[in-house]
C-alpha positions in Angstrom: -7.2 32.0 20.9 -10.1 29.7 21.5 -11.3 28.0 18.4 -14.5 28.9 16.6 -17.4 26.4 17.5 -19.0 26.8 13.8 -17.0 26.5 10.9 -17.7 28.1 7.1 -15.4 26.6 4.3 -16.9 28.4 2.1 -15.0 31.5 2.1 -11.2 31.2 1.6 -9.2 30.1 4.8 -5.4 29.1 5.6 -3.9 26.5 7.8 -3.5 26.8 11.9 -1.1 29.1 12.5 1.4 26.6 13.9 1.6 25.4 10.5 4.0 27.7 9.5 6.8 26.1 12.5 5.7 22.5 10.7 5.8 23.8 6.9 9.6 25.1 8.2 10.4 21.9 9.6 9.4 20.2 6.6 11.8 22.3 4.9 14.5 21.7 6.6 14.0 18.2 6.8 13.9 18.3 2.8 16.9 19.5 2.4 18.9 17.6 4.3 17.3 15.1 2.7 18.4 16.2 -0.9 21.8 17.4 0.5 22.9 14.7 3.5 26.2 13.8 1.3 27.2 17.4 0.9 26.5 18.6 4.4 28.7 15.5 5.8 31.4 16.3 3.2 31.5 19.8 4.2 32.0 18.7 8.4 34.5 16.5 6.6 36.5 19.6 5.2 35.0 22.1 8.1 39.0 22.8 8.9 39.2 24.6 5.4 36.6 26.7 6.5 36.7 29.8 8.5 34.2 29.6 11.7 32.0 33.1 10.4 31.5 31.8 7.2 29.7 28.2 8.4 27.6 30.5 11.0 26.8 33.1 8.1 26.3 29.7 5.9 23.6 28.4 8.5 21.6 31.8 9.3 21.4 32.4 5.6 20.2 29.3 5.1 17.8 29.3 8.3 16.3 32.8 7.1 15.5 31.6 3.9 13.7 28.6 4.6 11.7 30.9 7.5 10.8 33.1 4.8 9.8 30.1 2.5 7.2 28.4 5.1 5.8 31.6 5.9 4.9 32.7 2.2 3.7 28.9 1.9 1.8 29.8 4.9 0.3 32.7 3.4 -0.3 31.4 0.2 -1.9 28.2 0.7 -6.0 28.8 1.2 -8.5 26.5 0.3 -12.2 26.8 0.6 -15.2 24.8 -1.0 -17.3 26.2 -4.1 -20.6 26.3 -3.4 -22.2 27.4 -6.7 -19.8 24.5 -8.7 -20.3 21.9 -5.6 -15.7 21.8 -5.8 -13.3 22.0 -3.3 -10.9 24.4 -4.4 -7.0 25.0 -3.3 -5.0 27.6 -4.0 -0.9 27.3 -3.3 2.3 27.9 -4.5 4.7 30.9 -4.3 6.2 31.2 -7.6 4.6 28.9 -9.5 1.3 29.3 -8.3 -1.4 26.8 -8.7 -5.4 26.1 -8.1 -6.7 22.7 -8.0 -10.2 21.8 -8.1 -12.0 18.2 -7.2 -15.8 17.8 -7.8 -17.3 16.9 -4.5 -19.3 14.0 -6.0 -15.4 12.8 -6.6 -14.0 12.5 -3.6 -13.7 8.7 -2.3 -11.9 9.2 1.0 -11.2 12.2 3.5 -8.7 10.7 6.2 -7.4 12.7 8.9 -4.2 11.2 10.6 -1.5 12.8 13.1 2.0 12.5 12.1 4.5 11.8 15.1 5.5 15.7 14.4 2.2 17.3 14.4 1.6 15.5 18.3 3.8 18.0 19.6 1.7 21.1 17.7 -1.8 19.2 18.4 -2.7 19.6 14.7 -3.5 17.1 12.6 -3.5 16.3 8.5 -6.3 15.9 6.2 -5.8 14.3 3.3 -8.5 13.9 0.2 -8.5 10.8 -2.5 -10.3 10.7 -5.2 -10.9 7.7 -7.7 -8.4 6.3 -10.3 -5.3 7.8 -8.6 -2.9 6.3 -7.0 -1.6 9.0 -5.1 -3.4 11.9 -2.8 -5.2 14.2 -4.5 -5.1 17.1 -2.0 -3.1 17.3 1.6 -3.7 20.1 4.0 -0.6 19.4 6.4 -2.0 21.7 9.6 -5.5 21.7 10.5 -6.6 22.1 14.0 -8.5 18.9 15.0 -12.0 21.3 15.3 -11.0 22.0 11.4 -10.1 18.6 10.4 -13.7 17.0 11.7 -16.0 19.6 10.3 -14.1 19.9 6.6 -14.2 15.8 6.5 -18.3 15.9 7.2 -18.0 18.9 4.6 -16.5 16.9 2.2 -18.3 13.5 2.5 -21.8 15.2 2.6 -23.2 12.7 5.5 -25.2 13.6 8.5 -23.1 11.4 10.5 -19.1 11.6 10.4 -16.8 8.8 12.0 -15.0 9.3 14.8 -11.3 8.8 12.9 -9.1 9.4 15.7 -11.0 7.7 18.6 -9.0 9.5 21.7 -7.5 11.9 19.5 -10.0 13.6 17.8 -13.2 14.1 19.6 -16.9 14.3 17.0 -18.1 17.8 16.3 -20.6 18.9 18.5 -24.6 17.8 17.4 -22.8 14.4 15.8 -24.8 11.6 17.2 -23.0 8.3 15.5 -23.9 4.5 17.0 -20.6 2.5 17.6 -21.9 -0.4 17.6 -18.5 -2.7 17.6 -15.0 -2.0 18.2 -11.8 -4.4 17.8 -8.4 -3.8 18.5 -6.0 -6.5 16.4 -3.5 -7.1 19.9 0.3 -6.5 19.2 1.2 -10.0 19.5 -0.8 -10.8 16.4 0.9 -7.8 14.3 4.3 -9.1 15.2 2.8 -12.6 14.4 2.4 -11.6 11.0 4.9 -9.5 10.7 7.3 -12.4 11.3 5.5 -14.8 9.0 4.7 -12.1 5.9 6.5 -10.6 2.6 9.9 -12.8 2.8 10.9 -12.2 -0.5 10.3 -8.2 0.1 12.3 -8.2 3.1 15.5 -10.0 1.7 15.1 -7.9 -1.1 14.4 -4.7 0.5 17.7 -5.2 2.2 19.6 -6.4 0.2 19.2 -3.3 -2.1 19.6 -1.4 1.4 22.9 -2.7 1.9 24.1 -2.5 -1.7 22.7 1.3 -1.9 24.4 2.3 1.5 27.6 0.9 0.3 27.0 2.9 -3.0 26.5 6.1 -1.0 29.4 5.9 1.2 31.8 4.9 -1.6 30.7 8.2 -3.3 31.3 9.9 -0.1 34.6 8.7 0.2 35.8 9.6 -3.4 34.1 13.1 -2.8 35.8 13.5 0.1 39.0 12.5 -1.8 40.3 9.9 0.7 42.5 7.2 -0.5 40.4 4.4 0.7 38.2 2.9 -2.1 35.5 0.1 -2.2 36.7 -2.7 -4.8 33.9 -4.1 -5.9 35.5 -6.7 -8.0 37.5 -7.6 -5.2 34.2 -8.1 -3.2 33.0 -10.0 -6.0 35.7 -12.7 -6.1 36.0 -13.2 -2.6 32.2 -13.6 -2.1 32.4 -16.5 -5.0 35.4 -18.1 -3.8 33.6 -18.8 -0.4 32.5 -22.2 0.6 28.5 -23.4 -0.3 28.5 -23.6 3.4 29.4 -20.1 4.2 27.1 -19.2 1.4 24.5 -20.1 2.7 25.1 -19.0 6.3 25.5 -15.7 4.5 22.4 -15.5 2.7 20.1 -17.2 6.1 21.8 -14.5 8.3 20.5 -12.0 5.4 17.1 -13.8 5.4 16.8 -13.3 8.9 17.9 -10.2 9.4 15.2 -9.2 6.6 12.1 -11.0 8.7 13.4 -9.0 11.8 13.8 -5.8 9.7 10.2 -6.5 7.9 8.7 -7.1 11.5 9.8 -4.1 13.6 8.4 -2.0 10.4 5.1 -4.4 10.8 4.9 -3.7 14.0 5.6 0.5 13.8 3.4 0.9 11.3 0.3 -1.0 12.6 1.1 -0.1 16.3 -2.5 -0.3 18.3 -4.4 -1.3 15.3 -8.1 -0.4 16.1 -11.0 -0.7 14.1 -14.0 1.3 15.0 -17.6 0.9 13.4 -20.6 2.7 13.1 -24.0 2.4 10.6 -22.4 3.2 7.3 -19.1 2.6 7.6 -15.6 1.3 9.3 -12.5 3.4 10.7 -9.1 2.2 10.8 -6.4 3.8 13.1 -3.3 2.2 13.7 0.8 3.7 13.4 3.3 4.1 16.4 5.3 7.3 15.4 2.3 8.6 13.0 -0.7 8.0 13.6 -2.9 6.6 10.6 -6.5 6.5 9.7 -8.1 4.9 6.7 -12.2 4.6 6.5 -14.1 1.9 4.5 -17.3 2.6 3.4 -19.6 -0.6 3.7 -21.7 0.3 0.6 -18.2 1.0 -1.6 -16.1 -2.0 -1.0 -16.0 -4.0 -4.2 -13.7 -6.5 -3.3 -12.2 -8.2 -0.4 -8.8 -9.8 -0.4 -8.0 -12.1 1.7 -4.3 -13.3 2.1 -2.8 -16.2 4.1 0.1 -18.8 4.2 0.5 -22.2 5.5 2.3 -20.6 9.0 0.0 -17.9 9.4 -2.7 -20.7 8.8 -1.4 -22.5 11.8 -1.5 -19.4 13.8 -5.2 -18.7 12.7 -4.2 -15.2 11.4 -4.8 -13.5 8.2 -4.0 -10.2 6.4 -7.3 -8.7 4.8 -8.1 -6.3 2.3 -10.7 -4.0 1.2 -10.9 -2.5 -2.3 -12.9 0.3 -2.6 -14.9 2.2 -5.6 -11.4 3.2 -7.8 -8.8 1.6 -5.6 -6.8 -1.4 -6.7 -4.4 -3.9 -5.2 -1.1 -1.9 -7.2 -2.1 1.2 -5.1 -0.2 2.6 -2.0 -2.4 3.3 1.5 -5.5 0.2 0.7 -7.6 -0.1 4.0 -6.3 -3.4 5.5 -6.2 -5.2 8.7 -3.0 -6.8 9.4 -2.6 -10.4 11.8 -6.8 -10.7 12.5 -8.3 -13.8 13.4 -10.5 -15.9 11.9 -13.4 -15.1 14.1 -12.8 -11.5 14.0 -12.3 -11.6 10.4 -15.7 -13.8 9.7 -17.2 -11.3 11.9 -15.8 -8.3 9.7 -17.1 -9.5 6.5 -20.4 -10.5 8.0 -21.0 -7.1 9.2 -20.2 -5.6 5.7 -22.0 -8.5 3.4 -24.6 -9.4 5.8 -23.2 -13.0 5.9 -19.8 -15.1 5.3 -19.6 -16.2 2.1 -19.8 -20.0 1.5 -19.4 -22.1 -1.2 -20.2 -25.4 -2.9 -19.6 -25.3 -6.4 -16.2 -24.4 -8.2 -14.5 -24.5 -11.5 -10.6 -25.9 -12.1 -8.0 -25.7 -14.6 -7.3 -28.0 -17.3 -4.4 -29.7 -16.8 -3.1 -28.5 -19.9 -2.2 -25.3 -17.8 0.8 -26.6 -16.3 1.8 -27.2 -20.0 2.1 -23.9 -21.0 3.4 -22.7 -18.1 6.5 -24.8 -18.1 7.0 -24.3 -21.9 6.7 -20.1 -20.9 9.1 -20.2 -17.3 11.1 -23.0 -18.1 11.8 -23.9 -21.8 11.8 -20.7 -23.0 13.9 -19.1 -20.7 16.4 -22.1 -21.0 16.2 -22.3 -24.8 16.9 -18.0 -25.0 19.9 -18.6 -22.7 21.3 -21.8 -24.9 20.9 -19.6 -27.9 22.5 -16.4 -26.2 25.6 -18.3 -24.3 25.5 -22.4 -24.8 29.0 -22.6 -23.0 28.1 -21.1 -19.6 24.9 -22.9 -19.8 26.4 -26.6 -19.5 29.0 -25.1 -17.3 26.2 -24.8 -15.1 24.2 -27.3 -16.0 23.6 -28.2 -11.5 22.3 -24.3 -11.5 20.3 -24.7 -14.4 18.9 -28.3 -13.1 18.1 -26.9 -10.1 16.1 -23.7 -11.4 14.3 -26.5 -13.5 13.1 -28.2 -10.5 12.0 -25.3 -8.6 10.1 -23.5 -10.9 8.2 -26.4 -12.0 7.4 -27.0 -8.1 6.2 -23.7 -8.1 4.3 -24.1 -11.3 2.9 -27.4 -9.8 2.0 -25.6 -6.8 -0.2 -22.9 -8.1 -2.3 -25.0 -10.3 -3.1 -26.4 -7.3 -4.4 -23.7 -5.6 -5.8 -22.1 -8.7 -9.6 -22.4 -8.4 -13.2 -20.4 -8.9 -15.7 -20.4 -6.5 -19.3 -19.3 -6.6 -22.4 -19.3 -5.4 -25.6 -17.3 -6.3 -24.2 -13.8 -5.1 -20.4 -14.4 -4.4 -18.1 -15.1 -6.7 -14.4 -15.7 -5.4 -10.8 -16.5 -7.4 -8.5 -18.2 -5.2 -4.7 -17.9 -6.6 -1.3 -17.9 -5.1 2.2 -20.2 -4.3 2.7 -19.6 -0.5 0.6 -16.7 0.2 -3.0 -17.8 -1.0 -5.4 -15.1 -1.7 -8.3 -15.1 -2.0 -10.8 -12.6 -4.1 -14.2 -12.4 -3.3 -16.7 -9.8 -4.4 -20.7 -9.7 -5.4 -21.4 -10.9 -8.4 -24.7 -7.7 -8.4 -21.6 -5.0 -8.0 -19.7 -6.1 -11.1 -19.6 -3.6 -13.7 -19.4 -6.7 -16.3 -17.9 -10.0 -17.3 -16.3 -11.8 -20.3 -15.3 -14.5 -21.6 -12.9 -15.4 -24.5 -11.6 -18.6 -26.2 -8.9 -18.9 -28.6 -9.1 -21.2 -31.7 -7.1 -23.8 -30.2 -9.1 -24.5 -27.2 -12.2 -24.8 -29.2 -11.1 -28.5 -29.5 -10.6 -29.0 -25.7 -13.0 -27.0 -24.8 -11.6 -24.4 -22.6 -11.2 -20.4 -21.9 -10.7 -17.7 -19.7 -13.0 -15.3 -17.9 -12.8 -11.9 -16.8 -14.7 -10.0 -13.7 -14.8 -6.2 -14.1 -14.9 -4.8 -11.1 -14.6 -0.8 -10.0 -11.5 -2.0 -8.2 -10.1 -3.6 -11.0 -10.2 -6.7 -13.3 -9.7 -10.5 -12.0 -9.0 -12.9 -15.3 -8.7 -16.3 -14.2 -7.6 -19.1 -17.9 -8.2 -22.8 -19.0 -11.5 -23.4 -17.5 -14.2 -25.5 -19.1 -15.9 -23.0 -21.6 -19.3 -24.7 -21.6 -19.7 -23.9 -17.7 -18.1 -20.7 -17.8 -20.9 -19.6 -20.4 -23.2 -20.7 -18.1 -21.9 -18.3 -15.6 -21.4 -15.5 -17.6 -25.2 -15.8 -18.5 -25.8 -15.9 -15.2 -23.5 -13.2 -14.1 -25.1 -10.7 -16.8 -28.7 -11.4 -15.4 -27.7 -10.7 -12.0 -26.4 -7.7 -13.5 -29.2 -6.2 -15.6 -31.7 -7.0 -13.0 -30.0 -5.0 -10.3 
């Protein structure tokens, strides 16, 4: 059935028709998801089990979950509301539900193709609006015909971005000017996959590790086989080990993290491509699903940018663009992973008009590193000699050691701690290995303050705070005298815009 040239959302209408395959896969993936353990117990035991009652098992289950995507099917419709200007969905089976978003709400319309929706050519639409964190809206099977006219629906704009490059072709009368085009090469994606989020990769699997050992201990008990996983046993032959073996155990950990954290870098910015036209920019990138994030050049508020001392050397960065309601804390930001200099300087020109420079900057006292020792060092030390003295001068090496760390660390981010600005930029550099630094226009801020407590009168000093739509940005123990100076400043730009 050849698709309909014109579309009219504004009359109720249901997903493609192949949904209903996808909404059954979906099921069945969720519940083996939700029942793995007891499916594998129940091959385990499978000799218990008489052969008709394992096929009856499966086709009852198989006919359910058929039944189950095609009511979902059936009662999912969504449509937009003229007369209230809303874009309204209706779903559910049982519980039955109708959600509503103001079209003056919605910040982002991105349309992306799961690796499972290539083999259906249908794609997903998803809507965000601000001040959430998570989607607002997902329509999991939309034809790609669908997908393009709902998003220039939506977004109310006489000229809609060509999301999916090859993928997704514009809707016939579009006429946008693409007027530059980058792809960030897979070399410099596995570049900074290697050199980023160190401490998240150890981490990540560690707790993978620990949680698949978990998982197949409770298998085994369910399963009720004598073999058990002492964990105490573990315990005591993991501390009786040498330092040497120690550490060879946790740098083949570390390593195995930056290869794990790299081939997930690398999946899930596969053929990064950024695409730009008069208003805006479009991200698409992902191996197995394909991605797509847009950044409106009139909404970003902020602009992250985030390098270390290796990824210096390398002349790659990891940038990010903070839109009207999104944050840093929140999943799916618009960000390019591994750019170059020159490509990002290009990037930021093309949304600014120019590459921010600055002159003029603002430090803290040292008194800082004061309070930040007496909060991560004496503190901590003085709670733990109050809570168990003994095992404190046990370890006196451990605790020396953490002493000397910590304020290396401490040392280390004063350093870098630092506020720039110039007559429209304002930018708050921070970090320990990763620097990043925070620029936005000073003319976007929603509004700044300043505070001092009583003791700092004396010396002088206080904090400010940037209120952003993206967030707040405080940076502490600057010289008060200048920062009033600023905030006046600030405040005029702000009023007079």
């Amino acid at each position: 059935m050849e698709e309909k040239t014109h579309n009219s959302f504004f009359r109720p209408q249901r997903q493609s028709k192949t949904g209903i395959v996808l909404l059954f896969l979906y099921n069945v993936g969720m519940v083996i998801k939700s029942l793995w353990v007891f499916i594998i117990l129940f091959l385990v035991k499978k000799d218990r089990v008489e052969s008709w009652m394992i096929v009856l098992a499966i086709l009852a289950g198989l006919g359910i979950l058929i039944v189950s995507a095609v009511l979902q099917y059936f009662h999912f419709k969504y449509y937009i509301d003229e007369e209230n200007d809303e874009f309204v969905i209706h779903e559910g089976i049982i519980n039955k539900s109708v959600t509503k978003i103001k079209k003056e709400n919605i910040q982002e319309v991105n349309i992306s193709q799961p690796f499972v929706h290539r083999f259906f050519n249908i794609y997903k639409l998803e809507i965000d609006t601000p001040g959430s964190s998570e989607k607002e809206v997902k329509i999991s099977a939309l034809t790609k015909h669908n997908a393009v006219d709902l998003k220039k629906y939506l977004l109310a704009e006489s000229k809609v971005e060509n999301t999916l490059d090859e993928n997704i072709e514009i809707a016939e009368g579009e006429d946008v000017k693409n007027v530059h085009s980058l792809k960030i090469s897979t070399l410099s994606i596995l570049k900074y996959g290697i050199t980023a989020n160190y401490i998240q990769s150890f981490l990540g699997l560690v707790s993978l590790v620990i949680y698949g050992f978990s998982e197949i201990n409770n298998l085994l008990q369910k399963a009720e086989i004598d073999t058990r996983l002492d964990y105490d046993t573990i315990e005591s032959q993991f501390l009786a080990s040498s330092v040497s073996m120690l550490l060879a155990i946790v740098l083949a950990v570390g390593i195995l993290g930056i290869a794990f954290n790299s081939v997930k870098t690398l999946i899930k910015y596969f053929n990064f491509k950024i695409s730009e036209n008069n208003q805006s920019f479009s991200f698409e990138y992902g191996l197995f699903t394909t991605r797509n994030s847009i950044v409106n050049k009139s909404k970003v508020q902020v602009i992250t940018e985030t390098q270390n001392w290796i990824q210096k050397k390398m002349k790659i960065s990891f940038v990010k663009f903070l839109q009207i309601g999104k944050n840093e804390e929140e999943k799916n930001i618009s960000a390019v992973p591994g750019i170059s200099n020159d490509e990002k300087a290009k990037l930021i020109s093309t949304i600014w008009k120019e590459n921010p420079a600055f002159e003029d900057f603002l430090k803290p006292n040292f008194r800082l590193i004061i309070v930040n020792t007496f909060q991560f060092i004496v503190l901590p030390l003085f709670l733990f000699f109050i809570i168990n003295k003994n095992l404190l001068l046990k370890h006196w090496f451990l605790a020396l050691t953490y002493i000397i760390l910590v304020e290396i660390f401490i040392l280390i981010y004063f350093k870098n701690l630092k506020l720039f600005y110039n007559e429209r930029f304002i930018r708050l550099q921070s970090g320990i290995w990763d620097i990043d630094n925070r620029t936005f226009e000073i003319e976007k801020l929603q509004t700044v303050k300043i505070s001092q407590y009583f003791w700092q009168r004396k010396t002088n000093l206080g904090s400010i705070t940037f209120y952003t739509s993206a967030g707040r940005f405080k940076i502490v123990a600057l010289n008060f005298k200048k920062l009033k100076k600023l905030l006046n400043y600030c405040i005029y730009k702000i009023e007079t815009n």
